[in-house]
N, C-alpha and C positions, 0 to 999 in steps of 0.2 A: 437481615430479614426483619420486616415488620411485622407484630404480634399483637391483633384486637380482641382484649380479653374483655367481654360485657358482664359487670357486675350487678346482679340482677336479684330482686326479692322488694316484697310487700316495704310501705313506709313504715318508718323501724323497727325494722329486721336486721339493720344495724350494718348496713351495709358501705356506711362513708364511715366507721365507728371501727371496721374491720382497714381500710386505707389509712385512717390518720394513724392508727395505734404503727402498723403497719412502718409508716415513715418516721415513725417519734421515737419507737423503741422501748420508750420510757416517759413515763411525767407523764403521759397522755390524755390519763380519766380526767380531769380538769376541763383539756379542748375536748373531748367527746362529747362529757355532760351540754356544753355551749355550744355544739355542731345545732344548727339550721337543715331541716328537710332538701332534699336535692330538687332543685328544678329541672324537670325534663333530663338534662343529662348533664357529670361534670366528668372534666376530662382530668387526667393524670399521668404520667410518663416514667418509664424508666429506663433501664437496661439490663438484660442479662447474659451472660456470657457475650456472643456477639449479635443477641437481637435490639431491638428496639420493640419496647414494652408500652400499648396506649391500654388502657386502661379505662371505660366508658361505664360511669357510676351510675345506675339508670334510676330516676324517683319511680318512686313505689305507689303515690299516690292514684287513685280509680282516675284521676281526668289525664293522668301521665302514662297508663298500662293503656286508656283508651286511644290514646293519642299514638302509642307504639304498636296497637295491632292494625292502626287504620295505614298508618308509613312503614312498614313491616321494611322492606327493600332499604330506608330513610337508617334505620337501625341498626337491622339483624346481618346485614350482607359482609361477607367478608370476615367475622367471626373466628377467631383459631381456638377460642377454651371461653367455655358459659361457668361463669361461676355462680350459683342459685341461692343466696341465703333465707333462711328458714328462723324465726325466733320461738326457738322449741319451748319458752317460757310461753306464748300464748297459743295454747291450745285452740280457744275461737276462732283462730283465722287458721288454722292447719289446711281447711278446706278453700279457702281464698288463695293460699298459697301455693296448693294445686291447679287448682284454677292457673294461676299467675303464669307456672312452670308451665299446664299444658297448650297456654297461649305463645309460649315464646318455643317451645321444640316443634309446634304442627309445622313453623316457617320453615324450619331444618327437616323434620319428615317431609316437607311440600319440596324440597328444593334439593333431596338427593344428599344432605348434610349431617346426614346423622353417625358420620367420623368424625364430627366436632366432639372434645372431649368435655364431660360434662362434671364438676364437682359441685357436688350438693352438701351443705355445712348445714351443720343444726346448732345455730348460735344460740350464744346465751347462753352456751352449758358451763357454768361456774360453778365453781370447788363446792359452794355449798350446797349444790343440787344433783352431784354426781351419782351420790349413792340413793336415791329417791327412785323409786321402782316404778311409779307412775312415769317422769321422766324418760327411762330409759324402756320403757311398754312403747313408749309414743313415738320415742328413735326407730325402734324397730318397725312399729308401723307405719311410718313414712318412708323410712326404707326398703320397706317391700313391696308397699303400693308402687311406688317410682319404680322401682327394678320390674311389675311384672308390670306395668302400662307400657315401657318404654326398652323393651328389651332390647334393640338394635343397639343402642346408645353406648359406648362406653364410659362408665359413671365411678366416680369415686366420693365416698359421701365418709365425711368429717364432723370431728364433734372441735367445736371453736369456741374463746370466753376471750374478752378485751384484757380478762385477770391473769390469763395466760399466751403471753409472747409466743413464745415457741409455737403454742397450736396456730394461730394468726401465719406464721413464719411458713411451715410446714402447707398450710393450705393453698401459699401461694406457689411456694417451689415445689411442689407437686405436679401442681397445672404445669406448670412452663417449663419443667423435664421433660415432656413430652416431644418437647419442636428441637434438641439439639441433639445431633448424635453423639457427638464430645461428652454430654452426660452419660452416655451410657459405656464409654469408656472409664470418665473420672468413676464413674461408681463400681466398677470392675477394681478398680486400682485400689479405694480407696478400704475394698471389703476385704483385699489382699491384705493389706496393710493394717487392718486391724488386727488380723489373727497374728500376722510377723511380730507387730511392736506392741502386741498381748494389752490394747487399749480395749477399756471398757468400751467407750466412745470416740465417734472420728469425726470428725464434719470438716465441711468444705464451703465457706460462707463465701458470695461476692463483692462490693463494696458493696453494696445496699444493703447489707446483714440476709440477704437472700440463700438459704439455703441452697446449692450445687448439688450435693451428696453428703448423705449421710449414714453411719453404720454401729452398729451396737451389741455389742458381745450378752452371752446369757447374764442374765444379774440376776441377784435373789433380790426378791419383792421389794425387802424391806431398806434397798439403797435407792431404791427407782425415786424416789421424792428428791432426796437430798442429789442423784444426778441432773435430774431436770434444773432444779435450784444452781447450778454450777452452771449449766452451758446457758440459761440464761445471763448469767452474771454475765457472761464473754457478748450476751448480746447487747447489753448496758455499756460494756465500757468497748464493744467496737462503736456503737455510736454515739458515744462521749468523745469518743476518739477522730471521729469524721468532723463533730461540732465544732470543735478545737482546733480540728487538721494538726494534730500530732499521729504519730506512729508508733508501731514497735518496731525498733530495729534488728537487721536479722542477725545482726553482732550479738545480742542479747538473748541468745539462744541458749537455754538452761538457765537466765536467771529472772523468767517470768512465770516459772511455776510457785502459784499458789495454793497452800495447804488447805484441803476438806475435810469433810468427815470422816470418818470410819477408813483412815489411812488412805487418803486420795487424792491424788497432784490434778491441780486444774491446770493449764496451757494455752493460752492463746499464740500463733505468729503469723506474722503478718510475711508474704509475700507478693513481689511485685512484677507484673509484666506488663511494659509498653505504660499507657497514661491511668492502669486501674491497678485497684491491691486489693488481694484478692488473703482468706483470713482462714486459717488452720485450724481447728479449736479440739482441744484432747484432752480427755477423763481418764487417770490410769492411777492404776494400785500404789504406791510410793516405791514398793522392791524392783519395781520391773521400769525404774526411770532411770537405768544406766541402758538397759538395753535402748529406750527410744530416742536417748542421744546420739547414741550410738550410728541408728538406722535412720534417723530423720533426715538427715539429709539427703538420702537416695529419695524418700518420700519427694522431698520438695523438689527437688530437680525433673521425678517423674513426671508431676501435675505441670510443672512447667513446661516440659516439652506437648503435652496434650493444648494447653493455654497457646504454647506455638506455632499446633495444627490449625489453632480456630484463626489466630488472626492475620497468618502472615499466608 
């Protein structure tokens, strides 16, 4: 299946800044800072599970939104997931940015399209602006103004920072969970499997560091920093690992746990079916790592016969 996802919001809303980080993983503030305005539209490609992923960067600028309400059909046709960014640091254009959104869903209300699912991100929300109550007055009220303008819509609305991988990660494999049924099997499996092999954390990345499924046991407050900081890590060195094209091998099972904090084994493995590898990544307490050696391997055999379903 092919999947046209339009990446859509005002000029620098940061919207090619959310793609390159996106494909970099790491090192990236560098090329973002030196990213160039999009003209008209850049294209981008991927893959997930078994679709095929275009990706359609739209500029932001007033003669580029003029130019996409006048070819609407040229654009918006064909569509599977609107992704909308929002740069919640400037408040002055909140109202343009409405604007922008309510010119790109009238084509979808006009055309019967309003099961197109719709994620709306309020970028820019970095570490250092999170506890700012004006910030988060103005999440809310962009939030609720879209939810009651456009209530047919199925909308999921995200808070995103180039300084946080994971959110970036999370924004995309959200949308594109949507279009496979296999995910919603892997995420059956993999919420079972938390509880079995008593992981704090489970994920299911595909090569592209694209989240599958993900799942997360209760944690008290005060480890939630130090876990994000770990499955990060696994996102660093799965794509140091794609740059290099080395591997972990699946011989080397129990001896790529890495020690955290506050007694906690990191775990990345990598498994393979057909021509992609596909990456396991597990957060668990250090006592309960006999047990997941134990059961891990029923895990991996599981996901693989689902990976089975999809391509054979």
């Amino acid at each position: 299946m092919d999947l046209k996802i339009l990446i859509s919001g005002l000029d620098n809303a940061g919207k090619t800044s959310i793609l390159t980080a996106l494909d970099k993983k790491f090192d990236f503030q560098k090329e973002i800072m030196e990213l160039k305005p999009t003209v008209r539209v850049e294209y981008n490609t991927s893959t997930f599970l078994s679709n095929r992923v275009y990706y359609w960067d739209m500029g932001g600028q007033k003669q580029y939104r003029e130019l996409y309400e006048k070819n609407r059909d040229t654009y918006f046709a064909g569509t599977d997931l609107i992704v909308f960014i929002i740069d919640i640091q400037d408040k002055n254009r909140f109202d343009l940015s409405l604007e922008y959104l309510d010119l790109i869903l009238r084509y979808f209300q006009d055309n019967d399209m309003e099961k197109v699912p719709l994620i709306v991100s309020f970028h820019k929300f970095d570490p250092q602006i999170r506890d700012n109550d004006d910030v988060n007055d103005n999440i809310n009220y962009l939030r609720e103004s879209i939810s009651k303008k456009y209530p047919n819509f199925k909308i999921l609305f995200q808070q995103t920072s180039i300084y946080d991988i994971l959110s970036i990660v999370q924004l995309v494999s959200y949308g594109l969970s949507v279009f496979d049924e296999a995910f919603f099997e892997l995420s059956t499996l993999l919420e079972d499997y938390l509880e079995e092999l008593g992981c704090t954390s489970l994920i299911l990345f595909d090569h592209n560091g694209i989240i599958i499924s993900e799942f997360y046991s209760e944690l008290d407050p005060s480890y939630y920093i130090g876990l994000l900081e770990n499955i990060k890590e696994h996102l660093f060195i799965l794509k140091r690992m794609l740059e290099e094209e080395t591997n972990l091998s699946a011989e080397d099972a129990g001896n790529n746990f890495i020690s955290a904090e506050d007694n906690f084994l990191s775990y990345l493995h990598r498994i393979q079916y057909k021509k992609y590898n596909y990456y396991i990544s597990v957060i668990i307490e250090e006592e309960k790592k006999e047990n997941l050696l134990e059961k891990f391997p029923d895990l991996v055999e599981d996901i693989l016969n689902i990976l089975k379903s999809i391509f054979d």
